[in-house]
N, C-alpha and C positions, 0 to 999 in steps of 0.2 A: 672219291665221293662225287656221286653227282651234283647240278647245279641246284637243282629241288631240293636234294638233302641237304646240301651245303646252306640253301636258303632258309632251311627248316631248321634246321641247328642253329642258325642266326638268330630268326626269330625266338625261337624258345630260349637262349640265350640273355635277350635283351628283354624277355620276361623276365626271369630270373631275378635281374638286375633291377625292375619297376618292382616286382613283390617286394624283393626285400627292403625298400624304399617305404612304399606301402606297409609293410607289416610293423616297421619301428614308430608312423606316424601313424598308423590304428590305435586305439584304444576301447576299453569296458569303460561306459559310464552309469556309472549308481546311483541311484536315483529315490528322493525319498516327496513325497508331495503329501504334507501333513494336514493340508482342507482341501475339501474340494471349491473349484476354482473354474467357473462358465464350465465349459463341457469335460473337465474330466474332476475325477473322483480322487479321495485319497489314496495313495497307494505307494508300492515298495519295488521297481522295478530295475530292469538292469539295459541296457542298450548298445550303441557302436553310435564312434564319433571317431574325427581326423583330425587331427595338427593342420590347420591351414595357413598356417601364420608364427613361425615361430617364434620372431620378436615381442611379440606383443600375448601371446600364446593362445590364439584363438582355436576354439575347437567347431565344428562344424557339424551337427548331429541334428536329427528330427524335433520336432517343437513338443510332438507326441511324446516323448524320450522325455525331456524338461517339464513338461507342462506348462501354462501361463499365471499360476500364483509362486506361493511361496516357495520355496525348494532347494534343498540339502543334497548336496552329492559332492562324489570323487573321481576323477580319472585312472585307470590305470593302464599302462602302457607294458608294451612286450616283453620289457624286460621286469616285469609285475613290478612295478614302482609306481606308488601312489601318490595321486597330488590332490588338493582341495582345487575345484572347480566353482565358480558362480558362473548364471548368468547374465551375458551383457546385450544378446537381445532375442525378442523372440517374434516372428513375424506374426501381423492380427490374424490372416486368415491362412499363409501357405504353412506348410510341414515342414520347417525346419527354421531353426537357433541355433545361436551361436552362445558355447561358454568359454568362459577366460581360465586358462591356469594361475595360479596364485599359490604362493608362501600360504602355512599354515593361522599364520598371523593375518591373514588379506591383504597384504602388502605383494605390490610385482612381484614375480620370481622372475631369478635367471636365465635370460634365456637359452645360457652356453648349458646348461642342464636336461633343455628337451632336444629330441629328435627331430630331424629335418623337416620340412612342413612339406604337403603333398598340395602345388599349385592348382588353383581350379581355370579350367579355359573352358568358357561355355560354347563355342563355337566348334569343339570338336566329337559332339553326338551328331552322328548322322546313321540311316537305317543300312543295317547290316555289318556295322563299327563290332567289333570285337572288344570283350572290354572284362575285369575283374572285379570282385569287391573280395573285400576280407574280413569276414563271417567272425561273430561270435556266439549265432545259436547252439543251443542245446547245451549251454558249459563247451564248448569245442572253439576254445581260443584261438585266433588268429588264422581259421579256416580259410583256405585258398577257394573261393565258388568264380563260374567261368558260365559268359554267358553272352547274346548277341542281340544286340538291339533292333528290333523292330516295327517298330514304329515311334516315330517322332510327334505326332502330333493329335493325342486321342486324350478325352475328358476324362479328368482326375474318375477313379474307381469312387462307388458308391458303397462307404462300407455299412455295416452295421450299428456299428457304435459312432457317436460325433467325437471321437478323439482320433484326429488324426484325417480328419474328413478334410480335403479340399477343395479350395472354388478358383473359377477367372485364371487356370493357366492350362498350357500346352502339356500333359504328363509326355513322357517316357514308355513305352513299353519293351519287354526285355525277356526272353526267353531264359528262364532263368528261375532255380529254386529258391523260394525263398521261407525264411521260418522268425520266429519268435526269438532275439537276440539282435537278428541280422539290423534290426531297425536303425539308421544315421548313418549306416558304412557308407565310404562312397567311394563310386566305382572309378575306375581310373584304364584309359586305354594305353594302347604298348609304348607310349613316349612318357608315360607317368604323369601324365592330365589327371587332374578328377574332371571327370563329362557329366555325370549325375548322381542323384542323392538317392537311396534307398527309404523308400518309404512305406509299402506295404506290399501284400502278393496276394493269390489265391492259391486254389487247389489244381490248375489246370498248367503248371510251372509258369507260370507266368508272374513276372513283377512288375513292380509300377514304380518310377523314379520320377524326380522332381528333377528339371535341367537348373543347372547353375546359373544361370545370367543373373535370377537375383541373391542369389547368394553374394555371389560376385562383387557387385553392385550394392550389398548392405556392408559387407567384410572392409571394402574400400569406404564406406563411410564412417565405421568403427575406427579405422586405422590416424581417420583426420579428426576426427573426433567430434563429425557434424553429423545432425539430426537423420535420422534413416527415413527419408518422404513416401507416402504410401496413399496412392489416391485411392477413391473409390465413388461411383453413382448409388451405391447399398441396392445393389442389383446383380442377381446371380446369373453373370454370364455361358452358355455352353455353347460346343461346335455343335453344328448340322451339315452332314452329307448334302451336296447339291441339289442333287434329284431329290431329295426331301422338303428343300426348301422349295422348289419349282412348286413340288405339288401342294406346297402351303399359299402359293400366290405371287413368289417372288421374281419379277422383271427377267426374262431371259439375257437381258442386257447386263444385267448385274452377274447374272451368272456365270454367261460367255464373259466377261471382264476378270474373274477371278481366275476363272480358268488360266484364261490368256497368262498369269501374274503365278502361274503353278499351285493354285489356293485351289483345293478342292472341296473347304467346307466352308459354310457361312457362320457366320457369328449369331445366332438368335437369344434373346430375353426369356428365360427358364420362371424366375423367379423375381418378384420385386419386395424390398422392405416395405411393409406396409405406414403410413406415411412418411416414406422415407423420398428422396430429392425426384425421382420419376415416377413415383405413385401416382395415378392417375394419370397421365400422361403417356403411358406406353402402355402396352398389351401384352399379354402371355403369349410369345409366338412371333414379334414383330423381330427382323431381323437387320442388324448394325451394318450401316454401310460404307459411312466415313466416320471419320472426327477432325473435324479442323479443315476437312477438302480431302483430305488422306484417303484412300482404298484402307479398309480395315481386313487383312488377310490371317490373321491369327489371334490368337487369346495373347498370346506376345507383346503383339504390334498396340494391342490395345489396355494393357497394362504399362508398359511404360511409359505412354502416351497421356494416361492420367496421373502416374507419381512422376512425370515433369510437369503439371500442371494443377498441381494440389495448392488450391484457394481462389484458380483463375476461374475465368470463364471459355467453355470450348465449346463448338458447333458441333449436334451431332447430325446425322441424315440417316435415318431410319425406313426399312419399310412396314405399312401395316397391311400385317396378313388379314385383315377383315375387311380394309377397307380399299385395299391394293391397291394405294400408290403411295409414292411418297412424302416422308414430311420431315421438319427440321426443327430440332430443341436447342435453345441457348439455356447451358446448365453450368451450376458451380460446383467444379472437384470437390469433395469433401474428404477431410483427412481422417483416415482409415484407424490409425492409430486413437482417438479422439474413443470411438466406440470399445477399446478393449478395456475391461474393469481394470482400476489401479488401488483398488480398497474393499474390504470383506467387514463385514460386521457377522463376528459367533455370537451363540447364545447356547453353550452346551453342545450338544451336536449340530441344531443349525447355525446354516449356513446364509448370509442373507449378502446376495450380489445386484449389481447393477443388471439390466439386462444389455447381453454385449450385438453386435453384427452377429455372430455365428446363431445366435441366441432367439435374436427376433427373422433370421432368414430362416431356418430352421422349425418356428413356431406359426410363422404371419404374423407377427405381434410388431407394433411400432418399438423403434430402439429408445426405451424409457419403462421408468418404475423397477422395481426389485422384486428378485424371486429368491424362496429357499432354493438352494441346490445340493441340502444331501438329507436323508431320513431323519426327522426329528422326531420328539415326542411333545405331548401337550396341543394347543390347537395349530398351530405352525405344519403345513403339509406339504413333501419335496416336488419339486417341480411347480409352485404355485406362485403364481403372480399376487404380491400384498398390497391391498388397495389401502387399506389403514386400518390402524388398532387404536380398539378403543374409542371409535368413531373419528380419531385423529388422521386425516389423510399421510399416506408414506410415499409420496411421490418420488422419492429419490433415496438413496444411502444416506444421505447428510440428516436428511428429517428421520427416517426411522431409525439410527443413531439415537437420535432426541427423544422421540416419543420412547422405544423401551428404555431408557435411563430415567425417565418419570414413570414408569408402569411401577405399583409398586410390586414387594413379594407376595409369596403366599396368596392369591386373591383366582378368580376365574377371570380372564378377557377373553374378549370378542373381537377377531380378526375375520376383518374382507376378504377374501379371495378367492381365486380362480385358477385353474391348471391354464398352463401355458399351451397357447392354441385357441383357448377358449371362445370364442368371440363374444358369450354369453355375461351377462349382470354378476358380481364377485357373490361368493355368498358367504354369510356369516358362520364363522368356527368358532364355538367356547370351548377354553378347556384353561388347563391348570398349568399357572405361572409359577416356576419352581426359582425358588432362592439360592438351591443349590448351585447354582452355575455363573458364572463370572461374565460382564459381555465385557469382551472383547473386537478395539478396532484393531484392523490392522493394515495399514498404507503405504504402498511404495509410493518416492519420490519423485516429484516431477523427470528428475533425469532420469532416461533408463539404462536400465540395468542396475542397478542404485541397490540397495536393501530393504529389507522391507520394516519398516518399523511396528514393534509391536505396543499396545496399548492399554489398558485395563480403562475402560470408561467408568465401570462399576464392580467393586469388591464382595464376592458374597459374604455374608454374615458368618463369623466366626462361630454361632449359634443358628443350627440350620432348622430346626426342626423339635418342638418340646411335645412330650405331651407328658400331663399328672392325672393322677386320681387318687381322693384320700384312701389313708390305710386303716383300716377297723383297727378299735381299740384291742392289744392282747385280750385273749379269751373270747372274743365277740364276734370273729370271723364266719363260725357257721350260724351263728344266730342270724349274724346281716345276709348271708347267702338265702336261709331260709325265707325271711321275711322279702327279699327280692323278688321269691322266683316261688311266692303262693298261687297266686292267681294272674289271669287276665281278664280285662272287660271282654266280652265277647259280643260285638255288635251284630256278626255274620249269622244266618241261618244255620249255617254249616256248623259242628260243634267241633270241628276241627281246623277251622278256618283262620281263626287268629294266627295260624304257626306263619303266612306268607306274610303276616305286621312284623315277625321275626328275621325273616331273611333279609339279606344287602347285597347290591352288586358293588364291585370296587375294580377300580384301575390301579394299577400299578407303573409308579415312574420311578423307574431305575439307572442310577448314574455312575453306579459303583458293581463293578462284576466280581463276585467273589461266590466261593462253594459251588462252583461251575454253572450259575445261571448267568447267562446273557445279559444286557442289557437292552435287549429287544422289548418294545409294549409286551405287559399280559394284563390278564384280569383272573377276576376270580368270583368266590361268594363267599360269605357267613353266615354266622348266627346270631343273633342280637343275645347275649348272655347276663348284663344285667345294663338294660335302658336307663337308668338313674346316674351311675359312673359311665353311659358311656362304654361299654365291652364288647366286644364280639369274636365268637371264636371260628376259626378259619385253617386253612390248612398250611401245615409248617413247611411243605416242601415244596413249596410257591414262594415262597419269602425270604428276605435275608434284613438283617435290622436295619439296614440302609437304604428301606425302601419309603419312598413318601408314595402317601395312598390317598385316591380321590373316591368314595364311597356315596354311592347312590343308593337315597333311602325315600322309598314306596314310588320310584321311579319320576321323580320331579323335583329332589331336592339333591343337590351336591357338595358334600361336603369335606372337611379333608380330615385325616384319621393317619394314623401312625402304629408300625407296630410295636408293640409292647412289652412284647415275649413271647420267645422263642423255644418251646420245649423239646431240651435235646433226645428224650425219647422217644415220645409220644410226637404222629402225623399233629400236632398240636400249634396253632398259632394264639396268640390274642392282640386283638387290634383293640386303639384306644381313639374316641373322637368324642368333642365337645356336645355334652348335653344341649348346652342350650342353644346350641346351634339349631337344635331341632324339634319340630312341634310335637307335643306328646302323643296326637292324635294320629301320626304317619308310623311311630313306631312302638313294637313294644318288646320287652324278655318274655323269650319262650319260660313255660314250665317244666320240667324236670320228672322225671321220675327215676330214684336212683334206686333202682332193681336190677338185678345181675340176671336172674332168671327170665325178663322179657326178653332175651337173645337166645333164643331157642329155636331149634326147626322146628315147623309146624307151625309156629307164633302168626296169627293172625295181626298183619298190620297196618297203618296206613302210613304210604310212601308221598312225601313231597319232592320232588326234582327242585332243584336250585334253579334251572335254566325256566323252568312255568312257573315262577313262582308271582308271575306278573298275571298271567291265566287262572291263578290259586288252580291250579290243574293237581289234583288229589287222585292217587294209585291203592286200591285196595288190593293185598295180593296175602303174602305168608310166605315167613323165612324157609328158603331151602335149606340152606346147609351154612356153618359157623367152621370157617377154617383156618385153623393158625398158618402164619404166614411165613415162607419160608426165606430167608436172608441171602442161599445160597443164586436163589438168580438174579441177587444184584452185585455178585462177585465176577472177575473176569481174572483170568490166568495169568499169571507172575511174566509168564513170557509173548501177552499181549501187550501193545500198550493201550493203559485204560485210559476210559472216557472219566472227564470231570468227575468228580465223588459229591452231589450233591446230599443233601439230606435223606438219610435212611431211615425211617421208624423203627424199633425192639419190639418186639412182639407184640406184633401187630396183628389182628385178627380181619379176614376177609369176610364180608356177607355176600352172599347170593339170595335175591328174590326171585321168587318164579314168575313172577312178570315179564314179559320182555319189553326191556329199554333199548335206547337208543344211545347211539354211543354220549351222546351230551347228556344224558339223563342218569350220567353213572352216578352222580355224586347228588344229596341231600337229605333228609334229615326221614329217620323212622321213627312213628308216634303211636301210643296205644289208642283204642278209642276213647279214653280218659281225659284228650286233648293236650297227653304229656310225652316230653320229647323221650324215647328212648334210646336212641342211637344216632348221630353223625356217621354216613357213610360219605369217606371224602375223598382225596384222589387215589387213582391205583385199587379201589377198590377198600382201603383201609376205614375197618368200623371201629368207633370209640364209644363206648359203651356209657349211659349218663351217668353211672355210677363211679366209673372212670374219670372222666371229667368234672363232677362233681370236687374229686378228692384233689385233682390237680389244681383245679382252681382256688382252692380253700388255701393252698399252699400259695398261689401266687398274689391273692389278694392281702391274704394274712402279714406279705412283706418277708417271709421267711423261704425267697427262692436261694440265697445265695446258703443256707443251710442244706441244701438238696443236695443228695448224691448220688451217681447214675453209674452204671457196670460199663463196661467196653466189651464186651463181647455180645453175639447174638447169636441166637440159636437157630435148631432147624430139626423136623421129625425124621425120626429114621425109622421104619419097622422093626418089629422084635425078630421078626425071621433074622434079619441081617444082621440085629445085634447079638443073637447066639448065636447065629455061624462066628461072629468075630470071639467068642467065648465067654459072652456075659453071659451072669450065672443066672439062670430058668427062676428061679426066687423072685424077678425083680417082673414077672408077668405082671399086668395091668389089662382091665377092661376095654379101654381103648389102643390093645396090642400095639402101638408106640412108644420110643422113649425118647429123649430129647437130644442130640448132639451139638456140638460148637460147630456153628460154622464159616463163623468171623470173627477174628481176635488179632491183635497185633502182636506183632512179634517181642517187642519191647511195653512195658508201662510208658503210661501216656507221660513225658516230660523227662523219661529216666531210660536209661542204658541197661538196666535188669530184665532178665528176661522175662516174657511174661507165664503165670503159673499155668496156667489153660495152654493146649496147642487146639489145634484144628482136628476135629474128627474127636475130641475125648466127649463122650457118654454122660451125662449129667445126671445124677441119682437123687442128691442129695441137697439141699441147700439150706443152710444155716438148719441143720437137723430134720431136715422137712424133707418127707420125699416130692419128686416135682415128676411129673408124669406128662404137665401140658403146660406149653409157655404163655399161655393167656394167666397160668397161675403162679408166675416170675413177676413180682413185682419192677415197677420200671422207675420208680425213684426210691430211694432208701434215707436213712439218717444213719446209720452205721458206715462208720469208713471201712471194713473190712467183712468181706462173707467169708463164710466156710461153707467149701464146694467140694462134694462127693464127688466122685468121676470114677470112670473104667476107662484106662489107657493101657492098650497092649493086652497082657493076662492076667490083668490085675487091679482092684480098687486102691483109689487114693484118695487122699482128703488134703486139699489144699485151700490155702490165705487166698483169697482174691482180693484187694483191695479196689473201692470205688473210687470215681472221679467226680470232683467237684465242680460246679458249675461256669467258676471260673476256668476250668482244667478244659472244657467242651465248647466256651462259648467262643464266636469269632466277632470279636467287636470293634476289631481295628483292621484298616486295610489301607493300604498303601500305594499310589501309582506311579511309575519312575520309569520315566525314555518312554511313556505310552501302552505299559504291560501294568495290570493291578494283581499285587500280591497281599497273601494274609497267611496267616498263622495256620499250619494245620487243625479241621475240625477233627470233628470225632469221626466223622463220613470217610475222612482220609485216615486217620487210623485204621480204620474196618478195611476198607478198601485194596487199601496199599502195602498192611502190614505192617513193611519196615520202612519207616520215616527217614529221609538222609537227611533232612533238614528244617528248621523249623519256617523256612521262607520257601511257601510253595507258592507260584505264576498260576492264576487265573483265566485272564482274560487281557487279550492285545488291540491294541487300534490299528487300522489302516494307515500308513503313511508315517508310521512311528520306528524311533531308532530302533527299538526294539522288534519288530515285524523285519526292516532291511537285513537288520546284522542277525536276524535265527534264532532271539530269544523268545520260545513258544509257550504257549497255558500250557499244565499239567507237568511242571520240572521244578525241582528243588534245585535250589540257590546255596551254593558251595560255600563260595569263596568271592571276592571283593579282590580286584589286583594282589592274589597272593595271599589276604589276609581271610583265614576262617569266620564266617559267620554264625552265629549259635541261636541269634532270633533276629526278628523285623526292626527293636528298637537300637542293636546292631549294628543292620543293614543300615538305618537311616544314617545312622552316624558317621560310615564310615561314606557313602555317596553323598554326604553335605562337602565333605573334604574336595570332591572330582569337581575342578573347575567346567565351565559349559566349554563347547566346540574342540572338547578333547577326550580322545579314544582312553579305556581301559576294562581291565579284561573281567570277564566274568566267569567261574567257573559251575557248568547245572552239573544235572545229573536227573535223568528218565524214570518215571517208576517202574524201569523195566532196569533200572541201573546200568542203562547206556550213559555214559558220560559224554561231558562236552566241552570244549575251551573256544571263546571268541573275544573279538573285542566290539565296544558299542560307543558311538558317539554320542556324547550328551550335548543336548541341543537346549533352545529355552519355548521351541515350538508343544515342549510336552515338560513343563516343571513339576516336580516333585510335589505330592497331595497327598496328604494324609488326614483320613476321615475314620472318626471315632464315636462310637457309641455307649454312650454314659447313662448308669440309671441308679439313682443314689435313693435313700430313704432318710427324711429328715421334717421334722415337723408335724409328724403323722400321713405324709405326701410323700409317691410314689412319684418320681419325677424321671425321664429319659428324655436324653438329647443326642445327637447325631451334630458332632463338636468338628469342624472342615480348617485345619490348616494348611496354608501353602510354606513350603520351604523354600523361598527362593535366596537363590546365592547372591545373583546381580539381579538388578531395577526390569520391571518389566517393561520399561524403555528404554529395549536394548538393541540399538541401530544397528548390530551386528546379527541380528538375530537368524538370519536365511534370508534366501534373495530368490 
């Protein structure tokens, strides 16, 4: 063997020997960030971190990886053994923390139990260093990636996003792949040094690391257990190439001096906090020359130069490129740490922080006041600086703490504010302060690394939300319908003009995701149905009972309104809002006309849009065409997996006007020229006919909903061609050459294991003796719990029991949120939809940064099993997750509606406690009354110092 190969076998030898060193002190770290927190967002990540320390078990990973608020995670090591991780620190402005291993209890662990630590020596990156990291992108654990450094000394990358953004040091560059996993690894050369920190990459193989010296330098501070010092001017330093600096003004003498000193870049002022310690005093472009008499030759030299001198006073010597020459500041360090938030105030989804360094350099904004930092709803807007509420200034966390702890419920406020950047006057936001939502402080303690304590300042109302309206005397329900809805004043020229005193716009604040809507803002419209109680009807497949509603009526009054009923057939909503909230003069109930025969083609009409109704913008046109509506395109295939099942109408009929609208213009109301409403046309195109609605509503006011009884199935036309090719008998010809088939039904009866009597594709002849030819003439509530249903299945008729479902059997009034995922009851949406039901506990909707999201519990999956034990409903489940003490793993068993099954485990945390929100609507007194009833389940105090860190 030659001396080369001999040399080359040594070397890769003595590789060998540092990887596997390396790979036992790599680790996965898990990551879960439940609020958002200055620049990053909530979320569910996964990263790479080293064993630097094994006594004391310090791990060494990206700050990006951890984030800087609250934060849940675990280690796992090569030999997949998991340990609980906190952190113990996180630097203000570079990429990288450090977390601690600990016992499951947060007590030390062992150290004879971890892997040997992988020492850091920052003096050994130099250009053209040969050097490894060990990858855990893409799921490809413990990846060996091999790469060569070159260049030591070029300005942190400018990413896109502010997490993970850094300022004031020397990067790293590294020839070298890097991916999404790889984030905290750190790379270590052939004597098994760590040299640098992995912290982001591009597209052109090129990475970017962070050199060690402060790591170093914080890790040895940790160990004695003294304060980690971090000066700063709040001034964003960057290198400049010499020649660049020449040609900005800068002294050849200074130049040739750094040369001389092997410093090929100068140090120049990029950015200043705006009044922060050299605001006004420096210039964009003035370039750093000493500090203290010192030559300033790197972002290095001039970092550690200020966290040794954090509180003192230092000389600087500066040049200005405007006025080219020099000049000299006596300035006081200011401690760096001072500017990172230590406390968050929620309000539901916002967020309300202090503004941090990263925050106000980032914006020009001085470091002071509070902004939200994640999407809220109500007048609260993300990224906005809050001047005060209520005309109460918020100068600080401490005082808007205060002020919303005195705002009351239920009311509209007016918040100051301004997007961040702003430099402009705050400007006034009203909107709607929801009871629903608890505030919450939450403060880590003066020491860091510490925990974060969680707080409840204000408890919401175990009573969130009422509304009533009396109930007509038995027998008297159509009388009072009629006498409501005789007449209107009509002040307008127009003889059809009153109908836009009819219409409402309304927002929607939603805090509960269930029947697959979001809790994203929507809006909508109605119809004023009768102005004396207070009614309006609106569309069912925009709402869920959990919605609180802020209703705009004749565009200058706001009021708040609630819905009231939900009809499981019929595109039908009814919202309910306090009369005397409102002057008689801004609204009125439409008039009625309950004629079957005005939904005819050819009908001459007039068309009001919802969206003009501010314009009273009036469409003369004529019905094209009345088409029943088919069921089958809101099914999706057994071996798809479906989207959310929200609410679906039964036979529902579509209008088409020959008009041409605009897509906003699909939905409002058609009236004869008699100035009576004949039709709601609402979303998707779904018309409700007033006679239709008339009858529904007589049932809801009358107090006799919970007497209603509704079919589970839904139908869909087939032509008679195709039904006699399948060998229905020529007898059963009809006019409108159609007959009716199933084209959604569940496999089982709703609550029961029997199968169900209808399948998919059987022919509908007959119903309760009747022949049925068109599903506009299927009635869509019943009082009989059982039909009798004609069908053709296969070559032959049959007469089968269909039994209905009762209102309680459809409705979803309770909903549940547990580890940050909200589940409920299957509707009847999910029965059509899905079929076969594996459980009665179906997942809705998950939050960012929730146990749930980390560990793979997703919306749209039925809920098995509880450690083992069968689930059979939600009141159940509750029962059996009251038992699961917090900060401990246990398994859950789903299952897909595609019947992929699943087994995992999920940590319960107290960043996401158990809620259950119910909606209650009793009759007693002659008074229609519903509530939306909010309890918390908590196990332990929500002052629970253990809570996440």
């Amino acid at each position: 063997m030659s001396k080369q190969n001999s040399s080359n076998f040594q070397e890769a030898q003595q590789w060998l020997a540092v990887q596997a060193k390396a790979r036992a002190a790599s680790c996965e770290i898990h990551s879960s960030n439940p609020h958002a927190y200055d620049v990053t967002g909530p979320s569910s990540s996964q990263g790479t971190g080293t064993l630097v320390d094994k006594e004391y078990g310090f791990v060494l990973t990206n700050k990006h990886v951890v984030g800087d608020g609250p934060w849940v995670g675990y280690c796992v090591f090569e030999d997949n053994k998991q340990y609980r991780a906190i952190p113990v620190y996180r630097d203000p402005i570079h990429d990288f923390a450090f977390v601690k291993i600990v016992a499951d209890d947060g007590k030390p662990i062992n150290p004879d139990v971890l892997p040997d630590a992988l020492p850091l020596q920052s003096g050994n990156a130099y250009t053209g260093c040969a050097i490894q990291v060990i990858s855990n992108a893409r799921g490809m654990k413990n990846t060996v990636v091999r790469g060569i450094i070159g260049r030591i000394d070029c300005n942190p990358p400018e990413l896109d996003t502010p997490e993970g953004q850094d300022y004031n040091i020397d990067y790293i560059a590294v020839a070298m792949t890097a991916a999404g996993g790889s984030s905290g690894t750190l790379s270590f050369d052939i004597n098994g040094k760590g040299v640098a920190l992995m912290c982001s990459g591009d597209r052109t193989a090129m990475a970017y690391m962070l050199p060690v010296h402060l790591p170093e330098k914080a890790l040895e501070c940790l160990r004695k257990k003294t304060p980690v010092l971090r000066g700063t001017l709040q001034t964003h330093w960057e290198l400049l190439p010499l020649n660049e600096g020449e040609r900005l003004g800068l002294d050849p003498k200074w130049s040739d001096e750094l040369r001389l000193q092997k410093a090929y870049s100068a140090i120049y002022v990029k950015a200043v906090v705006s009044k922060g310690l050299l605001d006004l005093q420096v210039t964009m472009g003035d370039i750093l020359l000493q500090i203290n008499g010192q030559l300033v030759k790197s972002l290095r030299d001039l970092e550690l130069e200020l966290d040794a001198n954090v509180g003192q006073t230092i000389n600087l010597k500066l040049w200005s490129v405007d006025k080219g020459h020099e000049y000299e500041l006596q300035i006081i360090v200011d401690n760096l740490h001072s500017h990172v938030p230590h406390r968050l105030v929620t309000l539901g989804d916002a967020v309300f922080l202090p503004v941090s360094f990263q925050v106000a350099l980032r914006n020009n904004i001085p470091i002071q006041g509070v902004y939200v930092s994640k999407l809220s709803q109500g007048p609260f807007r993300p990224m906005h600086l809050i001047e005060s509420i209520q005309n109460q200034a918020t100068e600080n966390i401490e005082k808007l703490a205060e002020v919303l702890d005195k705002v009351q419920n239920d009311i509209f406020i007016t918040v100051h504010q301004k997007p961040l950047g702003d430099c402009g006057t705050a400007v006034p936001c009203t909107g709607y302060f929801s009871a629903t939502n608890p505030l919450v402080d939450i403060q880590m303690s003066r020491k860091q690394g510490s925990a974060w304590n969680i707080m409840n300042v204000r408890e919401p109302p175990r009573i969130i939300a009422t509304a009533q309206t009396p109930v007509p005397k038995e027998g008297s329900a159509h009388d009072e319908l009629e006498a409501a809805n005789t007449s209107v004043p009509n002040n307008d020229t127009s003889e059809v003009a009153d109908i836009f005193h009819s219409i409402v716009q309304f927002n929607i604040h939603r805090t509960v995701g269930t029947d697959g809507v979001n809790c994203n803002p929507r809006g909508g419209y109605g119809l004023v149905w009768n102005a004396r109680r207070g009614l309006v009807v609106a569309a069912h497949d925009n709402l869920t009972l959990f919605d609180e509603i802020v209703m705009t009526v004749g565009s200058d009054t706001d009021i708040r309104a609630q819905v009231l009923f939900l009809h499981p057939a019929l595109n039908l909503a009814v919202l309910k809002f306090n009369p005397a909230s409102v002057s008689k003069h801004l609204i009125h109930a439409c008039v009625f006309k309950a004629e079957e025969d005005s939904l005819t083609p050819g009908r001459e009409v007039h068309y009001a849009p919802f969206v003009d109704y501010l314009n009273k913008s009036l469409i003369e046109t004529k019905i094209e065409s009345m088409d029943e509506g088919d069921g089958v395109d809101h099914w999706l295939p057994p071996d798809k997996r479906p989207q959310p099942a929200h609410f679906i109408p039964f036979c529902h009929t579509t209008c088409q006007l020959q008009a041409r609208l605009g897509r906003s213009q699909m939905t409002g109301v058609l009236l004869n020229k008699n100035r009576k409403v004949a039709a709601l046309l609402l979303s998707h195109g779904h018309c409700i006919s007033s006679a239709t609605l008339q009858k529904a509503m007589g049932h809801i006011l009358s107090g006799q909903t919970e007497h209603l009884r509704f079919r589970d199935f839904d139908v869909s036309q087939l032509p008679l061609s195709i039904a006699f090719n399948r060998g229905l008998d020529r007898k059963w010809r009809n006019e409108r050459h159609k007959v009716l088939t199933v084209a959604r039904v569940p496999l089982t009866l709703v609550g029961s294991t029997e199968p169900h009597p209808l399948l998919r594709g059987d022919i509908i002849l007959e119903l309760n003796k009747q022949p049925v030819m068109e599903a506009i003439r299927l009635e869509y509530q019943y009082e009989q719990e059982e039909q009798t249903v004609r069908v053709f299945r296969g070559d032959q008729e049959l007469e089968v029991k269909v039994p209905t479902l009762s209102l309680a059997d459809v409705t979803v009034d309770t909903a549940a949120q547990f580890c940050g995922i909200w589940m409920q009851r299957p509707s009847l949406a999910l029965h059509m939809s899905h079929q076969q039901l594996l459980s009665e506990i179906y997942t809705t909707e998950v939050y960012f940064g929730s146990p749930s999201e980390k560990y793979g519990l997703q919306p749209q999956a039925f809920v098995i099993a509880i450690e083992g034990s069968d689930i059979s409903n939600l009141k159940g489940f509750l029962e059996c997750i009251s038992e699961i003490p917090y900060n401990k793993y246990f398994r859950v068993r789903i299952q897909y509606a595609n019947h992929r099954p699943n087994v995992f485990t999920i940590e319960k945390n107290t960043f996401f406690p158990t809620v259950v929100k119910r909606m209650t609507t009793t009759y007693s007194n002659g008074t229609l009354r519903s509530a939306i009833v909010d309890s918390e389940l908590w196990e332990e105090s929500h002052e629970n110092h253990f809570a996440g860190y």
